[in-house]
PDB file of N, CA, C and O in Angstrom:
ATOM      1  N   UNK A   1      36.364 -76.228 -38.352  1.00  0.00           N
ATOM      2  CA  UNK A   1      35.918 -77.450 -38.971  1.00  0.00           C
ATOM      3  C   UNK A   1      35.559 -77.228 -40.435  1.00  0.00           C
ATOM      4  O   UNK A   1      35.443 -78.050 -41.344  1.00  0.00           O
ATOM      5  N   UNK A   2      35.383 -75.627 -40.427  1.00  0.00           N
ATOM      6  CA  UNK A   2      34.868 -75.507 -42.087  1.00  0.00           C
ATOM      7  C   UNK A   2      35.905 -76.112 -43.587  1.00  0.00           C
ATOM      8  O   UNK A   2      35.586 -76.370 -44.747  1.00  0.00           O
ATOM      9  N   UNK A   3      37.209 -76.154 -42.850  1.00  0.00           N
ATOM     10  CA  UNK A   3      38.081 -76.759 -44.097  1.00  0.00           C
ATOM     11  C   UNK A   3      37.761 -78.250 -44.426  1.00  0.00           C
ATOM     12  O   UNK A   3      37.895 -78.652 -45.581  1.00  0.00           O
ATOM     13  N   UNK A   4      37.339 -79.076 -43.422  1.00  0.00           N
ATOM     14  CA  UNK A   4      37.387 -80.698 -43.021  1.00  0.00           C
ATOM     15  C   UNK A   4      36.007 -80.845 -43.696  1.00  0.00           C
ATOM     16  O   UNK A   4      35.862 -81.789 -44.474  1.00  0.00           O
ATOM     17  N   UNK A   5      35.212 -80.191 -43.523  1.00  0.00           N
ATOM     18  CA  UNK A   5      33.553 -80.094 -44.123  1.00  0.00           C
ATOM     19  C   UNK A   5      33.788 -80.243 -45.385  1.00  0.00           C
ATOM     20  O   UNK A   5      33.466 -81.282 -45.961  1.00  0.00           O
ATOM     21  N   UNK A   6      34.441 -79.131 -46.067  1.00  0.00           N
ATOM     22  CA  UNK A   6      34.692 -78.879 -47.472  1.00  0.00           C
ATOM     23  C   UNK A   6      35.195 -79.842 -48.071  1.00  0.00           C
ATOM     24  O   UNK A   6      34.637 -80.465 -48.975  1.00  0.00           O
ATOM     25  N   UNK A   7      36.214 -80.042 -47.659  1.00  0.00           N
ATOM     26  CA  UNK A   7      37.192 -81.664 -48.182  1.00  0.00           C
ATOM     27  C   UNK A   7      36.443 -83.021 -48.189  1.00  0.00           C
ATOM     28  O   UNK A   7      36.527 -83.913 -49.033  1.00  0.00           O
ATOM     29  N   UNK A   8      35.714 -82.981 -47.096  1.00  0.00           N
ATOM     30  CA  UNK A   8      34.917 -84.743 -46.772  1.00  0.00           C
ATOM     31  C   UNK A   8      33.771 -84.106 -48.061  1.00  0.00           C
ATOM     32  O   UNK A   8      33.461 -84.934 -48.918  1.00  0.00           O
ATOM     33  N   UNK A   9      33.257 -82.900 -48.171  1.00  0.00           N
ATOM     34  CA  UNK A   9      32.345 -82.937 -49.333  1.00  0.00           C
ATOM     35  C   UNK A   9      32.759 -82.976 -50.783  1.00  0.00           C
ATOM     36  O   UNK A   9      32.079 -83.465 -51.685  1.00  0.00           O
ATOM     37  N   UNK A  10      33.865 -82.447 -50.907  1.00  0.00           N
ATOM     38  CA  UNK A  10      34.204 -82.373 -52.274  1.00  0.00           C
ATOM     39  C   UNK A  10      34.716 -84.060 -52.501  1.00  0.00           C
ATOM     40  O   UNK A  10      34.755 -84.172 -53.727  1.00  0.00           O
ATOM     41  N   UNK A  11      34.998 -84.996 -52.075  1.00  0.00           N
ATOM     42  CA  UNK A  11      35.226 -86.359 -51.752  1.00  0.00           C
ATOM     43  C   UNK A  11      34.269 -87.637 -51.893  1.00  0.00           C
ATOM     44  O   UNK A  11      34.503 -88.781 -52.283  1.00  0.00           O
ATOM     45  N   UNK A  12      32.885 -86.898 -51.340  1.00  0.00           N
ATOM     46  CA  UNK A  12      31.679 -87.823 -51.198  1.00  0.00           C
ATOM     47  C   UNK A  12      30.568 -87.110 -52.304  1.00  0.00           C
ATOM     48  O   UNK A  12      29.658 -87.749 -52.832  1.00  0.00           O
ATOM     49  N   UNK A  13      30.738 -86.199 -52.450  1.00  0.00           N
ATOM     50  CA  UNK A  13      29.740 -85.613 -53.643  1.00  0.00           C
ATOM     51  C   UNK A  13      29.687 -85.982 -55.118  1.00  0.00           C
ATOM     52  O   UNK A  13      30.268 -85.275 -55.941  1.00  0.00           O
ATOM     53  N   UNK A  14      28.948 -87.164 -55.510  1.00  0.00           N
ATOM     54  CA  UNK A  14      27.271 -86.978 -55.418  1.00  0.00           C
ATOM     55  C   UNK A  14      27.443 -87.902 -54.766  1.00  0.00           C
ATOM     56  O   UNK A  14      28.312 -87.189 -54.266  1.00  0.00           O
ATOM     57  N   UNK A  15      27.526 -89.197 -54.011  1.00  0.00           N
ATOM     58  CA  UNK A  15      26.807 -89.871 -53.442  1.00  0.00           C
ATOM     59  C   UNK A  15      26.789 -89.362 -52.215  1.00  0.00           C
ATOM     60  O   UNK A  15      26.736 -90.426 -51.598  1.00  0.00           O
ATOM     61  N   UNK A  16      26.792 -88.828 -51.681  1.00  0.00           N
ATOM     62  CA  UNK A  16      26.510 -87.832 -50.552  1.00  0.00           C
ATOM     63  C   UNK A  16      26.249 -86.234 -50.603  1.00  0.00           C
ATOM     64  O   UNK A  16      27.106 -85.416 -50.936  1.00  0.00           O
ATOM     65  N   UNK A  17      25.283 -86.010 -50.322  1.00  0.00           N
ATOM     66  CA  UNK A  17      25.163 -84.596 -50.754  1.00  0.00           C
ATOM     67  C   UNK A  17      24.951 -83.636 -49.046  1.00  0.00           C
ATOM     68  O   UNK A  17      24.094 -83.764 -48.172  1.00  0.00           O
ATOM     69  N   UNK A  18      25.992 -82.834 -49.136  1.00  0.00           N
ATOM     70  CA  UNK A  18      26.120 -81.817 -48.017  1.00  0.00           C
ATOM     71  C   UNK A  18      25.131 -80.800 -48.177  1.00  0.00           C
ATOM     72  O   UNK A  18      24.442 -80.622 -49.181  1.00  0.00           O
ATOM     73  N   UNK A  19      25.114 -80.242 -47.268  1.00  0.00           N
ATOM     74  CA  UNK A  19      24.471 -78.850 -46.971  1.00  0.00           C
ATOM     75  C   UNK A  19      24.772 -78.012 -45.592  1.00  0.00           C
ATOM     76  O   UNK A  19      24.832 -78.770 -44.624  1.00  0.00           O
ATOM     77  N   UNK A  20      24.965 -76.693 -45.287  1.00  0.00           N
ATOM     78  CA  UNK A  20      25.113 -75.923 -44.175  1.00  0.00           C
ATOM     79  C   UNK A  20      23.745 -75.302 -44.418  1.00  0.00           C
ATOM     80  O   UNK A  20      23.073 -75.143 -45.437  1.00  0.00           O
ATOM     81  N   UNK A  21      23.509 -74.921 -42.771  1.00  0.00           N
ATOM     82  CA  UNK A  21      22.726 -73.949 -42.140  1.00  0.00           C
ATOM     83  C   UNK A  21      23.037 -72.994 -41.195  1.00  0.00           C
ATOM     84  O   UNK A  21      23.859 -73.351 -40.351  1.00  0.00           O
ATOM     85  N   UNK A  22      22.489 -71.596 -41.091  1.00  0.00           N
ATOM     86  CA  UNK A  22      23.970 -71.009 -40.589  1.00  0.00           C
ATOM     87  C   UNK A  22      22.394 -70.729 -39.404  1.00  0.00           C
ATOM     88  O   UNK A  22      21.445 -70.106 -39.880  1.00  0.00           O
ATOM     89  N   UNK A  23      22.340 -71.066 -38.459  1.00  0.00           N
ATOM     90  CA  UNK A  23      21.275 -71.184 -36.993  1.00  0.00           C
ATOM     91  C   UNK A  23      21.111 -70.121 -36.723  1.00  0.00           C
ATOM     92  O   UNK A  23      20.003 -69.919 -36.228  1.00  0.00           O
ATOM     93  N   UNK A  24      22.098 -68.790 -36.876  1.00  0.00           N
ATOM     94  CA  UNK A  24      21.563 -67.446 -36.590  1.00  0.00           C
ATOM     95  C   UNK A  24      20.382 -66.816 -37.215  1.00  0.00           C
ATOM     96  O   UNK A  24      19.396 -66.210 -36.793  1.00  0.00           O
ATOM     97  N   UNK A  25      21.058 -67.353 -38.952  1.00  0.00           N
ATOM     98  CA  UNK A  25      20.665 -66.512 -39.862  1.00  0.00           C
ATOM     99  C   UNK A  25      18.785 -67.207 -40.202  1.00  0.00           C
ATOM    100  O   UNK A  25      17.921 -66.540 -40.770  1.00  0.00           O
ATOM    101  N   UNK A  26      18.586 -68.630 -39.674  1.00  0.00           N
ATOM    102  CA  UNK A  26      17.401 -69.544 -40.330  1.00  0.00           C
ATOM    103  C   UNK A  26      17.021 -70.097 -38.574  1.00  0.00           C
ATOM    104  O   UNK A  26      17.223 -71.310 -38.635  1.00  0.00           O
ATOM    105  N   UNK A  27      16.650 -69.814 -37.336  1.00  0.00           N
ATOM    106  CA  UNK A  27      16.427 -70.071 -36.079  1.00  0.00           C
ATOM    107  C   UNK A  27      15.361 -70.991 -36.416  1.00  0.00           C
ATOM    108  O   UNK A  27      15.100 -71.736 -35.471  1.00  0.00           O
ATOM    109  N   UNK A  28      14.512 -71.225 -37.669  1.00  0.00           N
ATOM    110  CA  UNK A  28      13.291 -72.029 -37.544  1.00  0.00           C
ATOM    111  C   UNK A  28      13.391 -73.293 -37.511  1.00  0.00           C
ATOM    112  O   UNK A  28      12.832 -74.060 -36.728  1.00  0.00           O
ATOM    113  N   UNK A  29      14.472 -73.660 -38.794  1.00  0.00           N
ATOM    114  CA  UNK A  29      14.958 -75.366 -39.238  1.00  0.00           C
ATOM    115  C   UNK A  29      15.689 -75.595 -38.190  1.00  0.00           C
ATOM    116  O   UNK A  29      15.802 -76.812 -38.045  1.00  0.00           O
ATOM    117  N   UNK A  30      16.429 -74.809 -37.119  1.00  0.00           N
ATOM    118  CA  UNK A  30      17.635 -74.788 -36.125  1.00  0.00           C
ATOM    119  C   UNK A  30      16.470 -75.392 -35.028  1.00  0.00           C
ATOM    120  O   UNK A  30      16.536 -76.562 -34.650  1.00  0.00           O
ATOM    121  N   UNK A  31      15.457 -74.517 -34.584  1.00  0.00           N
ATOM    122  CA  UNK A  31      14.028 -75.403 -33.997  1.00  0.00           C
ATOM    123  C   UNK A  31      13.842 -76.852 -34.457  1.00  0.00           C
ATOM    124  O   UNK A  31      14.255 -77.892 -33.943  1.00  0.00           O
ATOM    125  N   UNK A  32      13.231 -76.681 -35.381  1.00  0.00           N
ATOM    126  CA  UNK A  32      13.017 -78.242 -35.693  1.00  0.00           C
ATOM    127  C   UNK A  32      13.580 -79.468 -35.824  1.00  0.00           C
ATOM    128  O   UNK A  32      13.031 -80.568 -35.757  1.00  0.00           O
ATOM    129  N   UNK A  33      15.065 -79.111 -36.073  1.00  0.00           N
ATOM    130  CA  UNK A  33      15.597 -79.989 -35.917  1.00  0.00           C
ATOM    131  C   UNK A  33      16.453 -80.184 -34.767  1.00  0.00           C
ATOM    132  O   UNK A  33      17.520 -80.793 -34.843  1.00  0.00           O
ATOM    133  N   UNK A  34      15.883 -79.548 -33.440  1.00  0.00           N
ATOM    134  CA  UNK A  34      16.857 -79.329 -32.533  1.00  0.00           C
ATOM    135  C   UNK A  34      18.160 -79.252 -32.504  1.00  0.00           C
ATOM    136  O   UNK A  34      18.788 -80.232 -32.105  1.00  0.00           O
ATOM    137  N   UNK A  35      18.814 -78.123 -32.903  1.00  0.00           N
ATOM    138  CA  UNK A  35      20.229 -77.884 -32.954  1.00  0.00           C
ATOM    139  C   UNK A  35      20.299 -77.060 -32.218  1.00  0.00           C
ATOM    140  O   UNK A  35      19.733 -75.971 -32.316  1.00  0.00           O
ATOM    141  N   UNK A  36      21.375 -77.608 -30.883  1.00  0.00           N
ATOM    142  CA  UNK A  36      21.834 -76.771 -29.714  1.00  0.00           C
ATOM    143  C   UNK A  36      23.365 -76.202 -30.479  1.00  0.00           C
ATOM    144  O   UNK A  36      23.626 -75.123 -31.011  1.00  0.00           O
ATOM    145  N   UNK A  37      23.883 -76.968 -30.345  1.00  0.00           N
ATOM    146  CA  UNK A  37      25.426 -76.755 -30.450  1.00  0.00           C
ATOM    147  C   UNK A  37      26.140 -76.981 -31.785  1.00  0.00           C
ATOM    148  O   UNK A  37      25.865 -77.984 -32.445  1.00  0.00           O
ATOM    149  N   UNK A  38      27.057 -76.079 -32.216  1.00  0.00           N
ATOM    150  CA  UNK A  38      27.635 -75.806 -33.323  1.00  0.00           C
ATOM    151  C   UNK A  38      28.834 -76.674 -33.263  1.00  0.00           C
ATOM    152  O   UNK A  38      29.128 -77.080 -32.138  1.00  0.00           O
ATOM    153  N   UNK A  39      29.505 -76.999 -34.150  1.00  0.00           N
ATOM    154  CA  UNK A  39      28.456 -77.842 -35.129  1.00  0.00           C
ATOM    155  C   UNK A  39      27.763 -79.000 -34.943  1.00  0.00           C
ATOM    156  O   UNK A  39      28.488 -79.947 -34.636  1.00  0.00           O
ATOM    157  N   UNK A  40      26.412 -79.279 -35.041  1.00  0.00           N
ATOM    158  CA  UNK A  40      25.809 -80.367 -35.367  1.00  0.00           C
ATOM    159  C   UNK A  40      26.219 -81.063 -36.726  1.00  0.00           C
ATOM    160  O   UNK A  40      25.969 -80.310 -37.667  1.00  0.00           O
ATOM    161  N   UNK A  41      26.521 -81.720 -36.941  1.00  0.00           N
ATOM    162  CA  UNK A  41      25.869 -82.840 -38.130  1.00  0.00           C
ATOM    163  C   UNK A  41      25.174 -84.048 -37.765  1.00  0.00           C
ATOM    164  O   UNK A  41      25.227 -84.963 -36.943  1.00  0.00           O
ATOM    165  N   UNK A  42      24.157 -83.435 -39.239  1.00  0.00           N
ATOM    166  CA  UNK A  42      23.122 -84.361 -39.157  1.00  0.00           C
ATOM    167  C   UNK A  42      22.756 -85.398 -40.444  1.00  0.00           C
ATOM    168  O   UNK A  42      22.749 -84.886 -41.563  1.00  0.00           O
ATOM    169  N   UNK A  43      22.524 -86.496 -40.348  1.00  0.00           N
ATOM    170  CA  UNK A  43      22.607 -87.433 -41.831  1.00  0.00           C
ATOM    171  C   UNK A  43      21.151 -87.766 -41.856  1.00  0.00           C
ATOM    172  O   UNK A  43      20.438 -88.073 -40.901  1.00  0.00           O
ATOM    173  N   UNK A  44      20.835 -87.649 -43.125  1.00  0.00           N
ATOM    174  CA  UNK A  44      19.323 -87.712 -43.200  1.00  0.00           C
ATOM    175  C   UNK A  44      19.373 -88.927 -44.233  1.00  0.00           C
ATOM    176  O   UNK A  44      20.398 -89.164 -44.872  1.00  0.00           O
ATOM    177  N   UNK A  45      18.203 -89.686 -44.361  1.00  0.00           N
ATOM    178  CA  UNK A  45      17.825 -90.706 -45.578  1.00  0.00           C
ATOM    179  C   UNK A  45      16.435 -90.612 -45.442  1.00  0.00           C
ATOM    180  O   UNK A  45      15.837 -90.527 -44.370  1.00  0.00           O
ATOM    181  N   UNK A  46      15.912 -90.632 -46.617  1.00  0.00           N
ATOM    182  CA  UNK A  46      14.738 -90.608 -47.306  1.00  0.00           C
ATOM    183  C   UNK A  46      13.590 -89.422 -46.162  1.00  0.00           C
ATOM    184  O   UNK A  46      12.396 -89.557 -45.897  1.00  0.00           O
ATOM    185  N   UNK A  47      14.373 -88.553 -45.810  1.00  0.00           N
ATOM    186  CA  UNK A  47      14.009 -87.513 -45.476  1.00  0.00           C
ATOM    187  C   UNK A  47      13.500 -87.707 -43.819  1.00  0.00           C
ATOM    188  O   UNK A  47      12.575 -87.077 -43.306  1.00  0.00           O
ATOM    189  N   UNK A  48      14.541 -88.972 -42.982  1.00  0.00           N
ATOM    190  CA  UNK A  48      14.490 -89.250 -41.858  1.00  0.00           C
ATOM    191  C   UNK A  48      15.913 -88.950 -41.231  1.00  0.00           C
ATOM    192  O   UNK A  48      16.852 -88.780 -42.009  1.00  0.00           O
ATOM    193  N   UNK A  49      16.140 -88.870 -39.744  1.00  0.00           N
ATOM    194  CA  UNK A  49      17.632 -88.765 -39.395  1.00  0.00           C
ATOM    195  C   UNK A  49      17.705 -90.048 -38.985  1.00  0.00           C
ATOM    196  O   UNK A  49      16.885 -90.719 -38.358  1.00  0.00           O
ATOM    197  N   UNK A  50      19.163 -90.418 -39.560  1.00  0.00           N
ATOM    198  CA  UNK A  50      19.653 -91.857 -39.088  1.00  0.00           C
ATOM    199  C   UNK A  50      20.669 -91.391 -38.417  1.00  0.00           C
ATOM    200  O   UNK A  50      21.103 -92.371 -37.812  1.00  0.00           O
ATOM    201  N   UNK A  51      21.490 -90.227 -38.086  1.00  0.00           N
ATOM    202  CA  UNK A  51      22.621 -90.442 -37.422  1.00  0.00           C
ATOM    203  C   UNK A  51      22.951 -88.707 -36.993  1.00  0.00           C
ATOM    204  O   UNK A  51      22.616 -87.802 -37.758  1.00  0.00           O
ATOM    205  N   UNK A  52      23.569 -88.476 -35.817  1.00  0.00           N
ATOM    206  CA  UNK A  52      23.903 -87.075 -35.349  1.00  0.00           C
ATOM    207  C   UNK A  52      25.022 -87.089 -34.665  1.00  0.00           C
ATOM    208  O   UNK A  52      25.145 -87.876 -33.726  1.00  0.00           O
ATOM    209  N   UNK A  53      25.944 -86.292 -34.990  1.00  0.00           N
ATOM    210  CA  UNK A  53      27.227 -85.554 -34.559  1.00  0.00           C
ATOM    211  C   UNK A  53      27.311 -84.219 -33.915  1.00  0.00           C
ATOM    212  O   UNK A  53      26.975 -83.215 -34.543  1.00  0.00           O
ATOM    213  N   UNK A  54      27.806 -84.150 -32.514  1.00  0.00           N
ATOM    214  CA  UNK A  54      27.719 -82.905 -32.283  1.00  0.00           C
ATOM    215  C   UNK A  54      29.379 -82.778 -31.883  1.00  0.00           C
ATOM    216  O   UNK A  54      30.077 -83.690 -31.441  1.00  0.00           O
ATOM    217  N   UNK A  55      29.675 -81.786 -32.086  1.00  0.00           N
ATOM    218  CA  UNK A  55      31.147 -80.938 -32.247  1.00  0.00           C
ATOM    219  C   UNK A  55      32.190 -81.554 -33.098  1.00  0.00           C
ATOM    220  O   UNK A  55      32.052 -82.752 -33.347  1.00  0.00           O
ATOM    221  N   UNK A  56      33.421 -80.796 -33.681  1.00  0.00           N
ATOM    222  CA  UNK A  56      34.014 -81.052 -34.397  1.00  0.00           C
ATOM    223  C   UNK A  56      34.759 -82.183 -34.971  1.00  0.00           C
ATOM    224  O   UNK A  56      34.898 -83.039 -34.096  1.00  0.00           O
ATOM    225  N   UNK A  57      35.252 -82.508 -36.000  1.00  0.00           N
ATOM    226  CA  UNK A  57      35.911 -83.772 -36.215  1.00  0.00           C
ATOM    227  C   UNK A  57      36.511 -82.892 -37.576  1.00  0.00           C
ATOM    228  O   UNK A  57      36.236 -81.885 -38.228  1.00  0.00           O
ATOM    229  N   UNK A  58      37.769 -84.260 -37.518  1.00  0.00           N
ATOM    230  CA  UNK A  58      38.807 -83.494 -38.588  1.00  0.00           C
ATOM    231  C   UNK A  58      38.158 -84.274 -39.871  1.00  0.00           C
ATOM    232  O   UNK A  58      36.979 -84.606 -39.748  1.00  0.00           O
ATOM    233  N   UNK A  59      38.724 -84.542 -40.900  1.00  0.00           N
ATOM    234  CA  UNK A  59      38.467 -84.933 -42.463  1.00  0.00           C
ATOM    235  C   UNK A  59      38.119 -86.594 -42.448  1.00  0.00           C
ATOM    236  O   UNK A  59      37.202 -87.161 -43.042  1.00  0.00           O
ATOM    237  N   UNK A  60      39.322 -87.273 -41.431  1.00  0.00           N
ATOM    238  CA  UNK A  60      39.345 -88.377 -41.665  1.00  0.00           C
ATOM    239  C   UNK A  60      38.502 -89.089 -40.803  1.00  0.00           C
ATOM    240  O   UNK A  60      38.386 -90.292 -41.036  1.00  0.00           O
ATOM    241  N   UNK A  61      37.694 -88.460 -39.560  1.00  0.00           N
ATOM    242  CA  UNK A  61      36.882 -88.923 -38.428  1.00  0.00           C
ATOM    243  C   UNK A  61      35.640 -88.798 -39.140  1.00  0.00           C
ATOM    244  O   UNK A  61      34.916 -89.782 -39.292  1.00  0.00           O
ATOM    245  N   UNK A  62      35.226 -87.257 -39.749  1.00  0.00           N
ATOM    246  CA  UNK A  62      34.208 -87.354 -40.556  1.00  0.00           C
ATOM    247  C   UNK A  62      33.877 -88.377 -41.775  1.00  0.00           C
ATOM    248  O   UNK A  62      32.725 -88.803 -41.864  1.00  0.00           O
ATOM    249  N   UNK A  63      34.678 -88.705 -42.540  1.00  0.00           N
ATOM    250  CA  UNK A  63      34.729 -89.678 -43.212  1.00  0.00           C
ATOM    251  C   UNK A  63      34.158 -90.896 -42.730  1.00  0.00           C
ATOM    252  O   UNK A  63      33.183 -91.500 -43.175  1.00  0.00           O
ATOM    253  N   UNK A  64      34.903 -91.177 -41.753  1.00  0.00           N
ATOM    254  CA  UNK A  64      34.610 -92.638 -41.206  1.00  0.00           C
ATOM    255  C   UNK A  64      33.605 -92.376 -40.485  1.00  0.00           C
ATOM    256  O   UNK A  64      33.182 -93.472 -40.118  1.00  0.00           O
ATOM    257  N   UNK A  65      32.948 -91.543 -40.048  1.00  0.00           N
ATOM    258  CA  UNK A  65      31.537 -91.343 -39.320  1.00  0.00           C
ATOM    259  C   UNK A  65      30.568 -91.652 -40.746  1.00  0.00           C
ATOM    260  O   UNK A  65      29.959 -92.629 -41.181  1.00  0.00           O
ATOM    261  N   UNK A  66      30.713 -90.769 -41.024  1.00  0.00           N
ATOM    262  CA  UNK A  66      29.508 -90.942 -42.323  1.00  0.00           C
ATOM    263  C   UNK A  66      29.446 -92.306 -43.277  1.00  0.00           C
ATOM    264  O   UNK A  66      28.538 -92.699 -44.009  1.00  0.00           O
ATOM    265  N   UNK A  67      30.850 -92.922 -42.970  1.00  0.00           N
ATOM    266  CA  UNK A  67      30.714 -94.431 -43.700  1.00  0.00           C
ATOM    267  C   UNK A  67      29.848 -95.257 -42.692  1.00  0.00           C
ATOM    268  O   UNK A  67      29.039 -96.061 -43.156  1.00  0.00           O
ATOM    269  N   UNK A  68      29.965 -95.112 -41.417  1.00  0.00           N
ATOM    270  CA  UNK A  68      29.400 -95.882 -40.832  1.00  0.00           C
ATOM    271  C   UNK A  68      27.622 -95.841 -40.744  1.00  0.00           C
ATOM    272  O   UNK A  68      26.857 -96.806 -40.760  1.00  0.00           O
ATOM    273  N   UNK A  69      27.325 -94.522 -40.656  1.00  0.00           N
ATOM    274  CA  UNK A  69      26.365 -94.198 -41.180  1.00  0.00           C
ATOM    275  C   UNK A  69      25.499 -94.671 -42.664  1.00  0.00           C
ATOM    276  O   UNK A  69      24.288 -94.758 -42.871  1.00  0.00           O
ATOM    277  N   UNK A  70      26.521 -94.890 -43.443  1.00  0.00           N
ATOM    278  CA  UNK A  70      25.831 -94.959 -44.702  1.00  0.00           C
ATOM    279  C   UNK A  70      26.398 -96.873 -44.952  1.00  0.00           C
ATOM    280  O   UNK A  70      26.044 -97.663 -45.827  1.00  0.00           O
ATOM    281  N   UNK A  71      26.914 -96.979 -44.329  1.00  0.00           N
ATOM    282  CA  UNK A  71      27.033 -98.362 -44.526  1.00  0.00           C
ATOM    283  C   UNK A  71      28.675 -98.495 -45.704  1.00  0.00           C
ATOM    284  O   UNK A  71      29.057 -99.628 -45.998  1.00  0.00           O
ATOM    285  N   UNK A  72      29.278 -97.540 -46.119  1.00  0.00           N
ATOM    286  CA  UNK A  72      30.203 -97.627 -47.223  1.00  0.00           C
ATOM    287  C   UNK A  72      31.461 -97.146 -46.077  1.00  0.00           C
ATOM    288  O   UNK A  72      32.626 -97.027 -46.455  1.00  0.00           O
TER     289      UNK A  72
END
């Protein structure tokens, strides 16, 4: 999924701003934000979650997930 990540970010950046966490390497934020399964995505606004994805999606599913999410 890491190519589809890259692409939907280089696409939506700045009005969307990505980030990875790698759950091995940081187990604490992987706690708190309950992340079982790789990959999660997670969409945050004003430092709340509005929306969660768990397992893969190609460029154009991600896309349209996160529009729906963000309303665009």
């Amino acid at each position: 999924m890491a190519p589809f990540f890259e692409k939907t970010a280089r696409q939506l950046e700045p009005k969307l701003r990505f980030a990875k966490l790698n759950t091995e390497e940081h187990p604490a934020p992987a706690a708190k934000f309950n992340i079982r399964s790789i990959p999660t995505m997670i969409v945050f606004r004003g430092g709340r979650e509005i929306g969660r994805q768990i397992g893969a999606m190609d460029a154009a599913s991600l896309t349209r997930w996160l529009g729906s999410m963000t309303g665009s």
